[in-house]
VEXRO-237021 format. One line per field, with one value per residue: residue number from 1; x, y negated, z of N, C-alpha, C, O in turn. Coordinates in steps of 0.05 Angstrom, whole numbers. Example, Ala and Ser with C-alpha at 12.3 -4.5 7.8 and 13.67 -1.06 7.14 Angstrom:
seq <- [1  2];
npx <- [264  257];
npy <- [114  45];
npz <- [156  142];
capx <- [246  273];
capy <- [90  21];
capz <- [156  143];
cpx <- [264  258];
cpy <- [66  -1];
cpz <- [156  157];
opx <- [285  268];
opy <- [66  -23];
opz <- [169  161];
! end
This chain:
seq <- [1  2  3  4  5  6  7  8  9  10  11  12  13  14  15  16  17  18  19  20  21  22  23  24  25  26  27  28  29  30  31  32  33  34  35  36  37  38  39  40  41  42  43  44  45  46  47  48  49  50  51  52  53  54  55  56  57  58  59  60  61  62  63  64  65  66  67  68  69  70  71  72  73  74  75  76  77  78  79  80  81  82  83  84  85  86  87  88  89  90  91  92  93  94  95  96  97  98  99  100  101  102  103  104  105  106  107  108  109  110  111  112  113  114  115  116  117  118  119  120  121  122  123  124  125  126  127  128  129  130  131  132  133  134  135  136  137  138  139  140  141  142  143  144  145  146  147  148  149  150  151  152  153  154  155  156  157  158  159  160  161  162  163  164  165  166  167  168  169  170  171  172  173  174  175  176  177  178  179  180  181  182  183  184  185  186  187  188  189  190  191  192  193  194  195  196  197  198  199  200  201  202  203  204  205  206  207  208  209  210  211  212  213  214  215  216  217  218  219  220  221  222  223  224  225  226  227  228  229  230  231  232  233  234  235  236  237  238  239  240  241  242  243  244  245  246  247  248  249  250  251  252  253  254  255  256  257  258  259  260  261  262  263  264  265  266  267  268  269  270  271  272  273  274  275  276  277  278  279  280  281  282  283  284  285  286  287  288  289  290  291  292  293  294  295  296  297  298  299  300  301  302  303  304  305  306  307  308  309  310  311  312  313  314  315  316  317  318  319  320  321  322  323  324  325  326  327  328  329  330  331  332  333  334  335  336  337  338];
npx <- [-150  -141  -98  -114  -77  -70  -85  -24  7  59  119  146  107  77  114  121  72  75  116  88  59  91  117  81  78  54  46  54  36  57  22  40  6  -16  -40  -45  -26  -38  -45  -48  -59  -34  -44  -66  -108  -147  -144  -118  -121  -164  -192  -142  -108  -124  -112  -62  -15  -27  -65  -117  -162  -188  -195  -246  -222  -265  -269  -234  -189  -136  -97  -102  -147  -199  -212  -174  -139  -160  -145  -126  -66  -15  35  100  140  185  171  123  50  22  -43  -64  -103  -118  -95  -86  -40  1  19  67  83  130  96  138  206  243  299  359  346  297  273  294  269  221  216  244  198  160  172  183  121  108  105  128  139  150  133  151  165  219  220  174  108  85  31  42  95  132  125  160  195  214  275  303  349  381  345  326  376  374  327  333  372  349  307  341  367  322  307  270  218  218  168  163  149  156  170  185  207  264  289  278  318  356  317  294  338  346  299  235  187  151  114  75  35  -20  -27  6  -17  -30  13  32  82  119  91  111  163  164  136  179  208  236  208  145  90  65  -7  -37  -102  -118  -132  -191  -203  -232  -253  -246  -201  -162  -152  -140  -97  -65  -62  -13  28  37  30  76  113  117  87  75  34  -3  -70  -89  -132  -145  -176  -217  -235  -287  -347  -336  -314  -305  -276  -208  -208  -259  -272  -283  -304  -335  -311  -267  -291  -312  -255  -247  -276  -266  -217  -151  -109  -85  -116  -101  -116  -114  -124  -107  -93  -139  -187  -152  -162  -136  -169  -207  -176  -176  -232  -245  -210  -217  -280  -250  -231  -275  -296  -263  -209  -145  -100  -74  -54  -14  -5  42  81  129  121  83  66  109  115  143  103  37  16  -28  -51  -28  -14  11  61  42  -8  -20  -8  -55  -88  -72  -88  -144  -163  -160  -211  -241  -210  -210  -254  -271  -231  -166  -108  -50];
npy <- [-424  -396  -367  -345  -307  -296  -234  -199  -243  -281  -278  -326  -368  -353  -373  -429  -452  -441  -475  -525  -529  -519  -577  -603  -599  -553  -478  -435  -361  -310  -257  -202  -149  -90  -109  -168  -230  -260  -323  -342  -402  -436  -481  -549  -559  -598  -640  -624  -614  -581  -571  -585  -554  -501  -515  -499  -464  -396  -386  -364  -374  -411  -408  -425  -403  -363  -333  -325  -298  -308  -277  -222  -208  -176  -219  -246  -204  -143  -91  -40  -36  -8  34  59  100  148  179  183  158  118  92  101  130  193  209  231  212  234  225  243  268  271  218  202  186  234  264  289  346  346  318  341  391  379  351  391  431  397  385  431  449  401  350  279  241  220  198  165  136  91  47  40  16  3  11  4  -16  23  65  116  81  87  106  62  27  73  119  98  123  177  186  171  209  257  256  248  298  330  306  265  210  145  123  81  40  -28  -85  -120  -190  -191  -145  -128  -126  -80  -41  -46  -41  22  42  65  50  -1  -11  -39  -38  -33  -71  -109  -128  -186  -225  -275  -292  -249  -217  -260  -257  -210  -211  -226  -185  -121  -81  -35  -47  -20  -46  -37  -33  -89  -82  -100  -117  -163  -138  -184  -208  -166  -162  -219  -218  -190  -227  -257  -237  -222  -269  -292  -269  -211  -171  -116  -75  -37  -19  -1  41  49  66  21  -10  -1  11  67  122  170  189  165  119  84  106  66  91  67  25  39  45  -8  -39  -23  -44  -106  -116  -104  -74  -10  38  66  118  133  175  215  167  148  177  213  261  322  367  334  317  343  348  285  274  304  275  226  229  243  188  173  153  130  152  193  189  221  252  300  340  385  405  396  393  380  329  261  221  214  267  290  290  304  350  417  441  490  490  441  452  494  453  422  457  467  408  413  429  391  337  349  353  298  284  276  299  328];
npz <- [-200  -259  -316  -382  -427  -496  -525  -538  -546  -549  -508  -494  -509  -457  -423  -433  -414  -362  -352  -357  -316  -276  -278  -261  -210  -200  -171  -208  -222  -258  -281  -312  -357  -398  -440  -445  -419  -355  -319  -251  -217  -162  -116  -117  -158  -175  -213  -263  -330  -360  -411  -445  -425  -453  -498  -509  -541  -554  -513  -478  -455  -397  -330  -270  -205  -169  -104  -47  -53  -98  -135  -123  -136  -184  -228  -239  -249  -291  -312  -274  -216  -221  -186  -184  -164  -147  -197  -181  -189  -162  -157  -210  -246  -254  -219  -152  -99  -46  16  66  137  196  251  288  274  300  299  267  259  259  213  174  167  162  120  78  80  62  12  -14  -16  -61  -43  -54  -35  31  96  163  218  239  260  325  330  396  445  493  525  546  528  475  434  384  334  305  272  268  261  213  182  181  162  115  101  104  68  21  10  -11  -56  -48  -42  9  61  106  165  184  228  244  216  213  206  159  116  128  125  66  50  48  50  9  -1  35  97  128  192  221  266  244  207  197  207  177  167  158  121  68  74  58  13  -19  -29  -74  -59  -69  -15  32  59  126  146  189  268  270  226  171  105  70  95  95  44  41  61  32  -9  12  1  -49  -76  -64  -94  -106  -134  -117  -84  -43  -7  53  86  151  189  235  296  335  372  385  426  411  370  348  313  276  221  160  104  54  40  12  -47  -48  -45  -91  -125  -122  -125  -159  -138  -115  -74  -8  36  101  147  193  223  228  260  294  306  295  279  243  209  151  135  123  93  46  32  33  -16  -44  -39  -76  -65  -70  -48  2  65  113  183  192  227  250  299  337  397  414  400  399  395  380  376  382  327  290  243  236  191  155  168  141  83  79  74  43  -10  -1  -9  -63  -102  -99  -111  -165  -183  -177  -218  -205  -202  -168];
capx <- [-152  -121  -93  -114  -64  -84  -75  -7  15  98  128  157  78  62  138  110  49  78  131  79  45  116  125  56  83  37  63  45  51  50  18  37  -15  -16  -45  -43  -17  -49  -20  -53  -44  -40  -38  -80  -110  -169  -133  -114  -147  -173  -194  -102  -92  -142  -110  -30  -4  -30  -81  -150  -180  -177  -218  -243  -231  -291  -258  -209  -161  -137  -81  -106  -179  -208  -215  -149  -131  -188  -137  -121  -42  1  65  112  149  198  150  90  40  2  -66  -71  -140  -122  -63  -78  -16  1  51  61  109  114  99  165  237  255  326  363  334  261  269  296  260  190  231  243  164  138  181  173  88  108  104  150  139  154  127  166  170  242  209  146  102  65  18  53  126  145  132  187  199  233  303  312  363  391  328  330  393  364  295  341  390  327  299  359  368  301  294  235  217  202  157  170  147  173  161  209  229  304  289  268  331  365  295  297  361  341  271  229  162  151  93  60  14  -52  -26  22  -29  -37  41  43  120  126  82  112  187  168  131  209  225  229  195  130  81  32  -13  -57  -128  -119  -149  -227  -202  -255  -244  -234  -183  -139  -144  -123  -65  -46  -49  3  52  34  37  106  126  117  65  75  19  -28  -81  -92  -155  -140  -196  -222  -244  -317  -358  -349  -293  -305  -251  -188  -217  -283  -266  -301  -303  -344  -288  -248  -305  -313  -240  -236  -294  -255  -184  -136  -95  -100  -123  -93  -134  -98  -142  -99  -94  -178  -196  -134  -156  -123  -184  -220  -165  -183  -260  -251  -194  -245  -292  -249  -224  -289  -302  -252  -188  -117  -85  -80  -19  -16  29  53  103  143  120  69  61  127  125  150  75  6  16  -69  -68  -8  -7  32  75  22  -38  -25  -6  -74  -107  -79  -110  -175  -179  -158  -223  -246  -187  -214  -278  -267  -209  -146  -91  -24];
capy <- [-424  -375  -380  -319  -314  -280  -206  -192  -275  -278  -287  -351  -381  -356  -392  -463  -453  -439  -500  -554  -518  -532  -600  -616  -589  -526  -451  -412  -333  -295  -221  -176  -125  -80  -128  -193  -236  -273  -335  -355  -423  -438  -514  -569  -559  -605  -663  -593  -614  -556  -575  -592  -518  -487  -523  -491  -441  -367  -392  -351  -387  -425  -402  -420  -366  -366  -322  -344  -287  -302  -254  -196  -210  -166  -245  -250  -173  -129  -65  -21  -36  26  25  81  111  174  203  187  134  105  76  119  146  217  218  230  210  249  225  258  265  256  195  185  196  234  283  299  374  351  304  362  415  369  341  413  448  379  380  456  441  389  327  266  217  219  180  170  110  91  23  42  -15  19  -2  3  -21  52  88  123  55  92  107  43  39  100  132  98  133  205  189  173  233  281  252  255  322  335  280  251  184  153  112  69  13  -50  -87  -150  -203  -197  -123  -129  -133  -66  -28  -40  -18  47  49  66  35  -7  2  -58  -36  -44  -87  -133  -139  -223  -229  -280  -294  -224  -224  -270  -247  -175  -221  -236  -166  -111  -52  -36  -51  -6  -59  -23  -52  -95  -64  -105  -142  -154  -124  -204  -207  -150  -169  -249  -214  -179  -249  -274  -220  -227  -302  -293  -258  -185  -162  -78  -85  -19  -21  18  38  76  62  5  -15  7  20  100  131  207  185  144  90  89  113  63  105  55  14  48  40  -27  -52  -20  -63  -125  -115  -84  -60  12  39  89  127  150  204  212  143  141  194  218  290  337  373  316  305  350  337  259  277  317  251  203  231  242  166  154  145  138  173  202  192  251  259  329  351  413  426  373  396  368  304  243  202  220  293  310  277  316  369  437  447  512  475  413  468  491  429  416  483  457  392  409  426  360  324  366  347  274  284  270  316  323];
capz <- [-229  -280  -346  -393  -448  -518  -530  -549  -538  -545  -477  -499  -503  -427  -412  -437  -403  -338  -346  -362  -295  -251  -292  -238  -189  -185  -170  -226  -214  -283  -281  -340  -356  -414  -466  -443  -391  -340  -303  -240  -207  -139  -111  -121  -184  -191  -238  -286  -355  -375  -443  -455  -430  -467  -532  -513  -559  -533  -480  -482  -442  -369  -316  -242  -191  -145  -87  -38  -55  -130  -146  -116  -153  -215  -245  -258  -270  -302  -297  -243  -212  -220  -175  -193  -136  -151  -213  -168  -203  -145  -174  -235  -254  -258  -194  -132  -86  -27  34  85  148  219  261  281  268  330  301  240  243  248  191  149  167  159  92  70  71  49  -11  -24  -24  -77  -39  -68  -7  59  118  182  233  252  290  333  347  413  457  517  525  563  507  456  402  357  342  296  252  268  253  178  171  188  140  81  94  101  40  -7  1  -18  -72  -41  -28  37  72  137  175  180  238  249  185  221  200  128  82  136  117  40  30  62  39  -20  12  58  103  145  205  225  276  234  185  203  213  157  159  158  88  64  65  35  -22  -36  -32  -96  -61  -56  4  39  74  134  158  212  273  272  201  151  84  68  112  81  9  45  76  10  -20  11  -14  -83  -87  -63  -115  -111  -141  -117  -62  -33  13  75  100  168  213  249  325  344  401  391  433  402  356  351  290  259  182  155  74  38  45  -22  -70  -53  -56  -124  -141  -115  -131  -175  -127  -97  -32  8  63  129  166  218  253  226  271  317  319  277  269  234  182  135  126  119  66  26  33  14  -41  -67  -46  -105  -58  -104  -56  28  82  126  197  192  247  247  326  351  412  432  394  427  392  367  381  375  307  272  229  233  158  150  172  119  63  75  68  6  -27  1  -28  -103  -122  -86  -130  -191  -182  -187  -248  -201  -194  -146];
cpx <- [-134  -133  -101  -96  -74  -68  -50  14  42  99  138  135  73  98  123  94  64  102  112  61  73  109  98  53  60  53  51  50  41  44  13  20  4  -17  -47  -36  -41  -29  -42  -40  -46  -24  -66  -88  -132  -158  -124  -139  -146  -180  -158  -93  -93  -120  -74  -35  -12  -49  -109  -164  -169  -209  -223  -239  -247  -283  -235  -177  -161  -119  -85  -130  -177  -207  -190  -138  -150  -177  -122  -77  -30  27  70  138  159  181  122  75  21  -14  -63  -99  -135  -92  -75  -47  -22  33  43  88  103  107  114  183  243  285  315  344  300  251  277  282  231  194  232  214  157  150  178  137  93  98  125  155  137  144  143  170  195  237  181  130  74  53  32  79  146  141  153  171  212  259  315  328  384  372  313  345  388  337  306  359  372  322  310  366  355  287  269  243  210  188  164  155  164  151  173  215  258  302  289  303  346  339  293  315  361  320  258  200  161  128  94  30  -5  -38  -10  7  -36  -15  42  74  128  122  95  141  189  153  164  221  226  214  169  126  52  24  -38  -79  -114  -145  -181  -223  -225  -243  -232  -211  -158  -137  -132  -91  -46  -41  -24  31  45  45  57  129  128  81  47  60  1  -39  -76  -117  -148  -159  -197  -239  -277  -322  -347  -315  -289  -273  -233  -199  -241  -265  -286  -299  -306  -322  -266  -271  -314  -284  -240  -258  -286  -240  -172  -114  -102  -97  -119  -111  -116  -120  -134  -97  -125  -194  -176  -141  -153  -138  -207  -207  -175  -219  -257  -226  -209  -263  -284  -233  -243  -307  -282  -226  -161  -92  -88  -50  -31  1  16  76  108  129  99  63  82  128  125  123  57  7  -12  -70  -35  -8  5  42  49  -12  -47  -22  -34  -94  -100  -92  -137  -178  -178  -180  -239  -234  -195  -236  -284  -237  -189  -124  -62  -4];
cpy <- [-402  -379  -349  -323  -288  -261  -207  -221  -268  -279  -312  -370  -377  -376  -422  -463  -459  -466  -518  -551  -532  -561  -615  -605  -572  -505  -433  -387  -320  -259  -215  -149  -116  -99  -149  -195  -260  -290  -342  -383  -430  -467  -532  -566  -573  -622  -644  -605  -590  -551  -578  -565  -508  -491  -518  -466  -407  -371  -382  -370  -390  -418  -414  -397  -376  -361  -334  -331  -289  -280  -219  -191  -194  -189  -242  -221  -154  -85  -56  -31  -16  21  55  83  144  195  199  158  130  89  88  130  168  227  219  233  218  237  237  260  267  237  177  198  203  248  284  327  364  344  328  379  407  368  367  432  430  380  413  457  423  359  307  241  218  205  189  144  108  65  35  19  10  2  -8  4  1  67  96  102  67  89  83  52  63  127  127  112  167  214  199  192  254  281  253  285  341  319  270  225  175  124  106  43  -2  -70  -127  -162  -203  -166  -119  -118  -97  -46  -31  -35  11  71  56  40  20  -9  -26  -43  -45  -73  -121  -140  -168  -235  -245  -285  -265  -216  -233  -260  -222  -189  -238  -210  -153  -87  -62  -37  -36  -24  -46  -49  -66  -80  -70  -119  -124  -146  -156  -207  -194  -161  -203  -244  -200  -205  -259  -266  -222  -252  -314  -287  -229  -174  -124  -78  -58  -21  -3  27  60  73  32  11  -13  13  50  102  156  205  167  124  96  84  94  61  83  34  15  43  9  -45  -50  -39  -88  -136  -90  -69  -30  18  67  101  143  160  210  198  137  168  208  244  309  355  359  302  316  347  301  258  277  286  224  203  232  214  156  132  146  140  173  199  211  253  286  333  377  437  399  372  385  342  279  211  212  252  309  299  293  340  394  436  461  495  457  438  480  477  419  433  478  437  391  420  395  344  333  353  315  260  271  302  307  333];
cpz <- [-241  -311  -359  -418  -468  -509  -553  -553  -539  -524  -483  -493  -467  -412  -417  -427  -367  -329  -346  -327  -271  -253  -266  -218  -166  -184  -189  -224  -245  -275  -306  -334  -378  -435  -462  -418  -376  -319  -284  -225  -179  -134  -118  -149  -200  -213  -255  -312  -364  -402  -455  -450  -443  -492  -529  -524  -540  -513  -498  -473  -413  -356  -281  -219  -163  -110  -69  -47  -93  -141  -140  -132  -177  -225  -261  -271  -267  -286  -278  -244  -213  -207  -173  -171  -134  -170  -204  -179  -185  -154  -195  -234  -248  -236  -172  -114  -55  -15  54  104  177  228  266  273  297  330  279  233  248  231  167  149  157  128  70  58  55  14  -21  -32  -46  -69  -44  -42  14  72  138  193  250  267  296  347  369  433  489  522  528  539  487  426  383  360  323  272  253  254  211  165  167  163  113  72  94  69  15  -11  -12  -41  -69  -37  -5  40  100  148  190  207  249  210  190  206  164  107  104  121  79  23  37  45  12  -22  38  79  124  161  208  239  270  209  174  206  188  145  148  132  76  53  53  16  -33  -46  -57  -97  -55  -35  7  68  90  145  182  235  280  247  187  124  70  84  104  52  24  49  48  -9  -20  4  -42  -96  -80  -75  -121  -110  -128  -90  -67  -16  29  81  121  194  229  278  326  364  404  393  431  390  364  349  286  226  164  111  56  35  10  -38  -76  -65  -75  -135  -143  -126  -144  -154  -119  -76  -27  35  84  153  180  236  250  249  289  319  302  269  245  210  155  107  115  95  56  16  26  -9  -59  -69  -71  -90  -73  -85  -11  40  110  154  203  207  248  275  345  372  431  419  411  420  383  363  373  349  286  261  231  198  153  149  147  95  63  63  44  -6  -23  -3  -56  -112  -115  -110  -155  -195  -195  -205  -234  -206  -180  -143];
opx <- [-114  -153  -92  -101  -83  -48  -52  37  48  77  132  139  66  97  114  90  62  105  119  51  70  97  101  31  52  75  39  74  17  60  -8  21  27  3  -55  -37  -58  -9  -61  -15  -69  -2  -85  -69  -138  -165  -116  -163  -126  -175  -154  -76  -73  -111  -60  -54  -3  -47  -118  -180  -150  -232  -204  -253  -241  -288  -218  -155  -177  -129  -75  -134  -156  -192  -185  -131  -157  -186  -104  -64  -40  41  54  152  146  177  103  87  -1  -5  -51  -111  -148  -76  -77  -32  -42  55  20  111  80  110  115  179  246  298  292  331  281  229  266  279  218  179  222  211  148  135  168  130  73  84  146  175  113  141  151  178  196  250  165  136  56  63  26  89  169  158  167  152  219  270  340  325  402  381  300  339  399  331  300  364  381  330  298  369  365  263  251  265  195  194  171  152  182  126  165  222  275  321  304  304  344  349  291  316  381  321  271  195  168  114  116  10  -10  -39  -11  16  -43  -18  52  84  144  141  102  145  209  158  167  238  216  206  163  145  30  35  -59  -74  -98  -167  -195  -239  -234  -218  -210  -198  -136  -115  -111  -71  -22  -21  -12  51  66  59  61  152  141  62  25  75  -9  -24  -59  -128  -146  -151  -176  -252  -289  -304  -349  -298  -271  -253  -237  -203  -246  -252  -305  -294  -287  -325  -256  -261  -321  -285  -234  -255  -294  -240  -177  -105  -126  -82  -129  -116  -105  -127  -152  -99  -136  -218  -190  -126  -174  -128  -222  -216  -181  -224  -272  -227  -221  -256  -298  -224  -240  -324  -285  -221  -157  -69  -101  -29  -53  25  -5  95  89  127  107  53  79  148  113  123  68  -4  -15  -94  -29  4  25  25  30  -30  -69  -45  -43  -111  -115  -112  -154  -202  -190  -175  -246  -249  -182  -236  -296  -226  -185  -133  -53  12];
opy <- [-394  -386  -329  -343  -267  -263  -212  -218  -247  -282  -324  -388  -396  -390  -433  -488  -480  -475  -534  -571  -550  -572  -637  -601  -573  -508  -413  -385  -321  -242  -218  -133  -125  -105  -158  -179  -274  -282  -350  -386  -427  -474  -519  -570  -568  -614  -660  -605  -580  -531  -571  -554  -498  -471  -530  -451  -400  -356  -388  -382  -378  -420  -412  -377  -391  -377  -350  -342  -279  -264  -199  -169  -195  -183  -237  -216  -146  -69  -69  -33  -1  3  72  64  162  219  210  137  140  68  69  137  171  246  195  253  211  237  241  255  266  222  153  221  187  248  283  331  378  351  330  389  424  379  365  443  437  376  415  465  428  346  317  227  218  186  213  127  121  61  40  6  25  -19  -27  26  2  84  77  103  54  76  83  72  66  147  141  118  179  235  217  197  273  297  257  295  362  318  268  217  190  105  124  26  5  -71  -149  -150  -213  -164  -104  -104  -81  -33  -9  -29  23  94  52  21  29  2  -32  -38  -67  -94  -143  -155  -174  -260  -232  -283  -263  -209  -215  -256  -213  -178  -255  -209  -168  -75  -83  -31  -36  -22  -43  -73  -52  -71  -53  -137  -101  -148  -154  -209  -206  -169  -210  -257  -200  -206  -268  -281  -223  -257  -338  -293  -222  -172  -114  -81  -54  -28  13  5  83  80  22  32  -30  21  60  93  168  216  152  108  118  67  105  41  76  28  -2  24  1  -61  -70  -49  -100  -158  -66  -48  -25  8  86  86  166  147  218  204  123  171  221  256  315  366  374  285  300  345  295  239  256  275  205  184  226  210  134  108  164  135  157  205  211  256  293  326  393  462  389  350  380  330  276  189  229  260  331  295  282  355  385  429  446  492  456  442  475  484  408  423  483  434  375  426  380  338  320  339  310  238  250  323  284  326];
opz <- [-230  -323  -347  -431  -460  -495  -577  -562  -527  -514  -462  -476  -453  -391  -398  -425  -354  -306  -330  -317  -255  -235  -256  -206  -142  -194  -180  -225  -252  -267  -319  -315  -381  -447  -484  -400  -389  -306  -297  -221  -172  -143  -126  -165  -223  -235  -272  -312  -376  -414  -478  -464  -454  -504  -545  -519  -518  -494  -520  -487  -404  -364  -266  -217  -145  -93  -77  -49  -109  -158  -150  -141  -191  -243  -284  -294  -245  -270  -268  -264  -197  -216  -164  -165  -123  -164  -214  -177  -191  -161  -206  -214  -227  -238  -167  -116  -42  -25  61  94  185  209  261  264  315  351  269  213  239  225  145  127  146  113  48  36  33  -5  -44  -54  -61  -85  -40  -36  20  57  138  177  272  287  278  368  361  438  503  522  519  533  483  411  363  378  324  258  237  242  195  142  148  152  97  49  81  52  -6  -34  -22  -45  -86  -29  8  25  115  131  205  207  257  190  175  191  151  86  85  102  68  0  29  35  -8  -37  60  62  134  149  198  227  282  192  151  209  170  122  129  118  61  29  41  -6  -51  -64  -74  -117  -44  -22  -5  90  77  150  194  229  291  244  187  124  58  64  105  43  13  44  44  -24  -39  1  -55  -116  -83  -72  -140  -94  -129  -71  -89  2  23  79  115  217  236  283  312  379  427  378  444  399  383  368  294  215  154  96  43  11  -6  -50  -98  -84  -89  -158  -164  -136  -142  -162  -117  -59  -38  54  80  172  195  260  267  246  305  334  291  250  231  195  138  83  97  80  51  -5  18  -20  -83  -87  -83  -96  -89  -92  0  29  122  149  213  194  247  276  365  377  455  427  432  432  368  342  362  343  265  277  219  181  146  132  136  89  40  48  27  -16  -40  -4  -71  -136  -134  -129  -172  -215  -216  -204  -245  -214  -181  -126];
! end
């Protein structure tokens, strides 16, 4: 259920609403828009008279929500989420957002020197993995929190923001004093504890596809960070599991035009872990920016040829500086800019 409160309603009116909501021991979550607020309820809510809401001070109206996911739903919020991130308005109509970085944190000079071009091209956000969740135990995990300390000394020198993943809840509160974003993998996409304690946190969350999840599935998993209390929630879309081994992921595009039909939140496209070959990033940029993506994550490496992960799917500095000049009339085309 959700509460719509009138346009322009005191805050005092959506407060009494949301007490007589505790007082029955429901969880009411209030989302401030622009012009009105919206309270959804979550709990038991058939004994809810709806005709006694209806008639509190400021209440538009009381609605059912059809869907299983309510806070992430267009029902309850009509407009688009904007999460603001060093000057950068993620979900904006007219923004494309650009991160970009390597895979991992492997040394101070590769974090500066990557930190350095990307912030000369006019990038504001960084990516960089100081935990690696890998498939195979032998592989380089990342340098941990040593490698947080390297992201955030790259990045201050460069006033950028950064991006990381987060991989452990023992990890969480070491990672958001670090962090700007926090980044949930494909593979921790179902980790609900994990959800659960970054819906306590204050930074945003970039949540990736799980790797065969249904598009229900991701908007469930972004529920449960919302209805925890943090509302600052982006999708992922970075490829899913398919028969076809040409590529890494299957890209599956249609994917952004629908969440925006779904949910207010916005959706990020990663073309690097959707296709793994560094020839193939550029074209499926182009594509899903002109599917009406709000915004692209990029790994760019200084020297990929020695990196210590995803080496065929990384970037040169020169290469990605390219690729931006070739998608701004792309980005032009469909009224973003970067």
């Amino acid at each position: 259920m959700i509460i719509v409160m009138k346009s322009r309603a005191p805050q005092n009116q959506a407060a009494h609403v949301i007490q007589e909501l505790e007082e029955k021991g429901l969880k009411p979550v209030p989302l401030y828009g622009v012009e009105r607020t919206v309270i959804a309820v979550i709990g038991e809510e058939r004994d809810l008279n709806i005709g006694h809401l209806e008639s509190l001070k400021g209440v538009e109206k009381v609605m059912r929500v059809v869907k299983p996911y309510k806070l992430v739903s267009k029902e309850v919020k009509s407009e688009p989420t904007i999460i603001e991130v060093n000057g950068v308005r993620i979900g904006a109509k007219d923004e494309l957002t650009i991160m970009a970085g390597p895979c991992a944190v492997e040394s101070q000079e590769l974090m500066d020197e990557v930190a350095s071009k990307l912030s000369a091209m006019g990038v504001k956000i960084m990516r960089g993995g100081a935990f690696k969740p890998r498939t195979g135990p032998y592989s380089f995990q990342g340098l941990g929190k040593e490698g947080l300390e390297i992201l955030r000394n790259s990045a201050d020198k460069h006033g950028m923001a950064i991006i990381t993943e987060i991989l452990d809840v023992r990890d969480v509160e070491i990672v958001e004093q670090k962090a700007d974003i926090f980044q949930v993998g494909a593979r921790n996409m179902q980790n609900f504890e994990l959800l659960k304690e970054l819906g306590g946190t204050s930074k945003p969350v970039l949540l990736k596809r799980g790797l065969s999840a249904t598009i229900e599935e991701m908007l469930m998993a972004a529920e449960y960070i919302l209805s925890h209390g943090n509302p600052e929630v982006m999708l992922c879309e970075r490829g899913i599991r398919t028969f076809e081994k040409e590529t890494r992921n299957t890209l599956a595009l249609a994917t952004v035009p629908l969440v925006h039909e779904l949910t207010h939140l916005p959706i990020i496209v990663d073309p690097s872990h959707a296709t793994g070959k560094k020839s193939l990033i550029e074209p499926m940029t182009k594509a899903a920016i002109a599917c009406g993506t709000d915004g692209v994550i990029i790994e760019v490496h200084a020297n990929p040829e020695v990196a210590m992960s995803d080496a065929q799917q990384q970037m040169r500095p020169e290469e990605f500086s390219q690729l931006l000049e070739n998608i701004k009339p792309i980005a032009d085309a469909v009224g973003k800019s970067f």
